[in-house]
C-alpha positions in Angstrom: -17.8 10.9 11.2 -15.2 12.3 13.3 -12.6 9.5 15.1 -13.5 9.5 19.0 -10.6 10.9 21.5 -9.2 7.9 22.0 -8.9 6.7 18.7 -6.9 10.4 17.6 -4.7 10.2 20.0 -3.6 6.7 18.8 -3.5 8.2 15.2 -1.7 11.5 15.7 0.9 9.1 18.0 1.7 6.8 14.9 1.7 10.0 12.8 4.1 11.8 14.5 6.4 8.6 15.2 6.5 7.9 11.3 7.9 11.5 10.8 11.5 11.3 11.6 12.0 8.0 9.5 10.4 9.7 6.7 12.7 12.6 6.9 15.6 9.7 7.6 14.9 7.7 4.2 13.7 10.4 1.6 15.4 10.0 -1.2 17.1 6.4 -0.1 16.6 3.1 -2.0 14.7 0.1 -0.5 14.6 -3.2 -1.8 11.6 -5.4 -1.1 11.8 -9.0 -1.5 7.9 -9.8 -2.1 6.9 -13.1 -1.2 4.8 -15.9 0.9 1.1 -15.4 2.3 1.8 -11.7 1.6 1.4 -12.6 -2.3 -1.4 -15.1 -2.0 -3.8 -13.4 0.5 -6.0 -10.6 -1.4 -5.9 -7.8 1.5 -2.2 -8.8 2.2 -1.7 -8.0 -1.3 -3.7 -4.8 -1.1 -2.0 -3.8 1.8 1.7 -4.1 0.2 0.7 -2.5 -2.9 -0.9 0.4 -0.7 2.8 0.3 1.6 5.1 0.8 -1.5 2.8 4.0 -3.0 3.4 5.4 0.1 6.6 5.3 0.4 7.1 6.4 -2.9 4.9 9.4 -2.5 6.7 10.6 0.7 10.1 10.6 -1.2 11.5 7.2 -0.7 12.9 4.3 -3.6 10.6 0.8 -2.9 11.9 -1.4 -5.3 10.3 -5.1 -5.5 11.8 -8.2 -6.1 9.1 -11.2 -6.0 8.8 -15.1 -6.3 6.5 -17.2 -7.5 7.3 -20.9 -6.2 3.6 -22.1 -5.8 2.4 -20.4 -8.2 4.9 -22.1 -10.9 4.0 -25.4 -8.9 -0.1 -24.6 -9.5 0.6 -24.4 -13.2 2.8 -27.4 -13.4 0.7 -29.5 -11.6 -2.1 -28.3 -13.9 0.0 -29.0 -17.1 0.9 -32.7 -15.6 4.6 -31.9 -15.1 6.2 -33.4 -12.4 8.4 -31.3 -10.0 11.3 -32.4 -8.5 13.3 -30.4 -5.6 17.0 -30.7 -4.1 18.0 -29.2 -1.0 15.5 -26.6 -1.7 15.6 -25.5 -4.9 13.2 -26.5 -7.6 14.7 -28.7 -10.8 14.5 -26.6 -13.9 14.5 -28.4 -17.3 13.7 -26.3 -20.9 10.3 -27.1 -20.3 9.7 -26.1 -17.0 11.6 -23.3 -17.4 9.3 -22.0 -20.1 6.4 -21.9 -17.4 9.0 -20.0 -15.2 9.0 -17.4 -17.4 5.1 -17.4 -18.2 4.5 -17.4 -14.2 7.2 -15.2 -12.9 7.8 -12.8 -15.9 4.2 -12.6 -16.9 1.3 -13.8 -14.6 2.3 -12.6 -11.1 4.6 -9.9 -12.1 1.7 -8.1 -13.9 -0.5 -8.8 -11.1 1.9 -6.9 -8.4 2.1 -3.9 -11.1 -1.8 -3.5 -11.5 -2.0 -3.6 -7.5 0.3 -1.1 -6.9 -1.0 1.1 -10.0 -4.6 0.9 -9.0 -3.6 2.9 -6.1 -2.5 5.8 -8.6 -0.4 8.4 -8.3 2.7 6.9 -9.0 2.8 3.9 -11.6 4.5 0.4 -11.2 6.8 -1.1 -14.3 7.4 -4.8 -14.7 10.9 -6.2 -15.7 12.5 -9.6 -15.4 16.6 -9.5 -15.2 16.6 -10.2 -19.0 15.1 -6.4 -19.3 17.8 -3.5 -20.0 20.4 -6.8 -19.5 19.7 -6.2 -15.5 20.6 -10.0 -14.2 23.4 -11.8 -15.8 23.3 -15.1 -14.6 25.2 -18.2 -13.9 24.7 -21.9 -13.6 24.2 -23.1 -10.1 25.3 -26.8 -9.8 25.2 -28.3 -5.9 27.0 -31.2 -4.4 25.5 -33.8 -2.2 27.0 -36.2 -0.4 25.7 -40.0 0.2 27.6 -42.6 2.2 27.6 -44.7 -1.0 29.9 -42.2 -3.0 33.8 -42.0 -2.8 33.5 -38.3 -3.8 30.4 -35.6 -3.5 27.8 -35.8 -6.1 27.4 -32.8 -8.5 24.0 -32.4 -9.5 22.5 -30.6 -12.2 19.3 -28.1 -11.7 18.9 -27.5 -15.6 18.1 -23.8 -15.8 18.8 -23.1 -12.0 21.2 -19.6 -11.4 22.7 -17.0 -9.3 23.8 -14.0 -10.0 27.0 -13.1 -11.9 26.3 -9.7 -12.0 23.9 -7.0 -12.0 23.3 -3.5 -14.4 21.2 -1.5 -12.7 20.4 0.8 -15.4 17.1 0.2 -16.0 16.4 -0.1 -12.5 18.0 3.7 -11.6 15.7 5.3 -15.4 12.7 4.0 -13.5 13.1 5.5 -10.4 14.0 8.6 -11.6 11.2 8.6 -13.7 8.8 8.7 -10.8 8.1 4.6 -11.3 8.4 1.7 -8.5 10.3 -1.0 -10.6 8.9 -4.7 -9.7 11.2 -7.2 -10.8 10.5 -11.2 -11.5 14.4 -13.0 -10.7 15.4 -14.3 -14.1 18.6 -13.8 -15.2 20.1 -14.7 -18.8 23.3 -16.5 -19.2 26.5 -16.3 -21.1 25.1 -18.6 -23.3 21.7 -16.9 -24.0 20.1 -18.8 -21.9 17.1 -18.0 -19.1 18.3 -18.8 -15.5 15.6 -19.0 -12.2 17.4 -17.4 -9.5 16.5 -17.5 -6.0 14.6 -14.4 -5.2 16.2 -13.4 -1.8 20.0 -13.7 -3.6 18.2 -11.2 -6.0 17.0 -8.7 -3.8 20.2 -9.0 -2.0 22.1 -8.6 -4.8 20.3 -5.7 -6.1 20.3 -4.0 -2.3 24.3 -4.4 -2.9 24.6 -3.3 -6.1 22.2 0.2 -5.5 23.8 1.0 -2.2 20.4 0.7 -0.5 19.3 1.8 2.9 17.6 -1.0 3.4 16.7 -4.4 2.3 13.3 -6.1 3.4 12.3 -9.9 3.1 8.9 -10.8 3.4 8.5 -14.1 5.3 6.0 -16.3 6.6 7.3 -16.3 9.8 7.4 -13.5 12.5 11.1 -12.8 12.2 14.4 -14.6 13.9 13.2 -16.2 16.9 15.6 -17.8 19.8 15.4 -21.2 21.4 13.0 -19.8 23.8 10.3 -18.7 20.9 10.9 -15.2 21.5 11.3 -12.4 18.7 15.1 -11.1 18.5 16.1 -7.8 16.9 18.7 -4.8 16.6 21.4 -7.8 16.0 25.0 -7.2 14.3 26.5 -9.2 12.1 28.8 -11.1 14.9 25.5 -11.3 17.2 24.3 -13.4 14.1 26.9 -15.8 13.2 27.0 -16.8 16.9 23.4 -17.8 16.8 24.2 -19.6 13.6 27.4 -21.0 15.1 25.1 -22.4 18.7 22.2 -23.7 16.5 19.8 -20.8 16.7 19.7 -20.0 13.0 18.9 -23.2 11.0 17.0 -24.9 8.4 15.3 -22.7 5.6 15.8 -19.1 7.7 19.6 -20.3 6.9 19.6 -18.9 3.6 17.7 -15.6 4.3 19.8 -15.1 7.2 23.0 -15.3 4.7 21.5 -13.0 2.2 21.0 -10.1 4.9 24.5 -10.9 6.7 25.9 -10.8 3.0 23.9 -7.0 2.0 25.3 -5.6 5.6 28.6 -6.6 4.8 28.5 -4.9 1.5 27.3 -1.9 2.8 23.8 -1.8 2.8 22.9 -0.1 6.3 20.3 -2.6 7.4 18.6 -5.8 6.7 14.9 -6.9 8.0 13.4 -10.1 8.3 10.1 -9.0 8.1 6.5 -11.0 9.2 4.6 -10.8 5.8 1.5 -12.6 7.3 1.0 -9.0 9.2 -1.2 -6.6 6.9 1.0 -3.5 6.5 3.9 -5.3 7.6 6.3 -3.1 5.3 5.5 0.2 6.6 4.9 -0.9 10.2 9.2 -1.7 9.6 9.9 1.0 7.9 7.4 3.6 9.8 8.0 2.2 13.9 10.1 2.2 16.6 9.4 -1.5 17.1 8.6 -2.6 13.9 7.0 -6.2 13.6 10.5 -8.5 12.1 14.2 -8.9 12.8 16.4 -6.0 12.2 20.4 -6.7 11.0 22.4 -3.8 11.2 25.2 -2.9 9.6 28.5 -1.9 11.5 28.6 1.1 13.2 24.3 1.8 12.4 21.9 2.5 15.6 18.9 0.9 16.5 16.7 1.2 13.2 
């Protein structure tokens, strides 16, 4: 059945807008962080698998970095382990870092590979940070203060980390190999021992590290919105920290918005806070002139 005249003219417009970027990012690195409804809802997860095949096929480097908080909190809950957060970030004893590993490193990261592979022609390979020693990790203690205390209270997360550093190795065999690497955050200590790292520091880490055109995190949110409610985008980094310095930019899009300022700074030429609640979110970014998130540039970089 042939598409009516109205309906071609809308395709051969989206066709021909996704050209030029293609012909921009060929051969360029993109780091996906992978996460929220965009991991839970079955044709959001289609969709992304569908978004990163395509980009590899027309020449480009997706390379995934995913969480896994509710899903580690499912199996928990299931075992009869109680969890326990501060400021965020999930309290990580030997135990609960075993099921960590079994979610992060096993479960879900084998489920993003057999999306992306059942779409065929290019193939998907798993890795946590322990893999081709990709993630070392350290510690991460925090502080918290209480009225009650003379001095801030350090508090200890058990197997909580960020990065130390990162050997992309592995990472740069698999793309050259024709494979999308999807990688769970673990990292392994000094000491041996497994680390749960926050996957946004990861994929901005990594972005860093690769030199990356661009880095993209998934949220469940439609991007960096102002006091009004409305959608703002094409920011610099100085744009930013005055929105962070007036209020604009607080509570959990804090940390995201940190990550991206952090990749831009190090060179990566631009940072999106993208809506994964929208099917195709990632190549709508990556393929548009509007896009459907908040783009961070880096100094000196146009418009997209």
């Amino acid at each position: 059945m042939s598409l009516n005249r109205s309906d071609a003219m809308t395709t051969a417009r989206v066709l021909a807008e996704a050209l030029p970027y293609i012909q921009r990012f060929a051969g360029k690195t993109i780091v996906i962080k992978y996460g929220g409804n965009a991991m839970v809802d079955e044709v959001l997860k289609d969709g992304f698998a569908r978004d990163v095949v395509l980009m590899k096929h027309v020449g480009m480097n997706p390379v995934v970095v995913h969480g896994g908080g509710p899903q580690i909190g499912v199996l928990l809950e299931r075992l009869g382990k109680e969890t326990r957060f501060v400021q965020g970030m999930r309290v990580t004893d030997a135990e609960t870092m075993d099921v960590v590993e079994m979610v992060l490193g096993g479960l879900v990261n084998k489920e993003i590979v057999n999306f992306i592979n059942r779409h065929g022609g290019v193939g998907a390979v798993g890795l946590t940070g322990k893999d081709g020693d990709l993630i070392r990790a350290r510690k991460l203690t925090v502080t918290q203060d209480s009225p009650e205390l003379e001095a801030p209270e350090i508090i200890d997360l058990g197997h909580v980390g960020e990065v130390e550093s990162i050997d992309t190795g592995v990472v740069d065999m698999l793309i050259h190999g024709n494979f999308i690497p999807v990688i769970a955050p673990i990292g392994v200590g000094a000491d041996g021992r497994s680390y749960n790292i926050n996957a946004d520091m990861v994929a901005g880490r990594l972005a860093e590290t690769m030199n990356a055109e661009k880095l993209m995190l998934l949220t469940n949110t439609p991007g960096l919105l102002d006091k009004q409610g409305e959608l703002l985008t094409g920011l610099d980094a100085r744009q930013v920290q005055a929105l962070i310095a007036d209020g604009t930019i607080h509570g959990g899009m804090l940390p995201k918005i940190r990550c991206a300022l952090d990749a831009v700074s190090a060179g990566v030429r631009a940072a999106h806070i993208v809506d994964g609640r929208v099917e195709h979110a990632v190549l709508l970014e990556v393929f548009t002139d509007e896009g459907v998130g908040t783009l961070i540039r880096g100094p000196g970089r146009g418009p997209r």
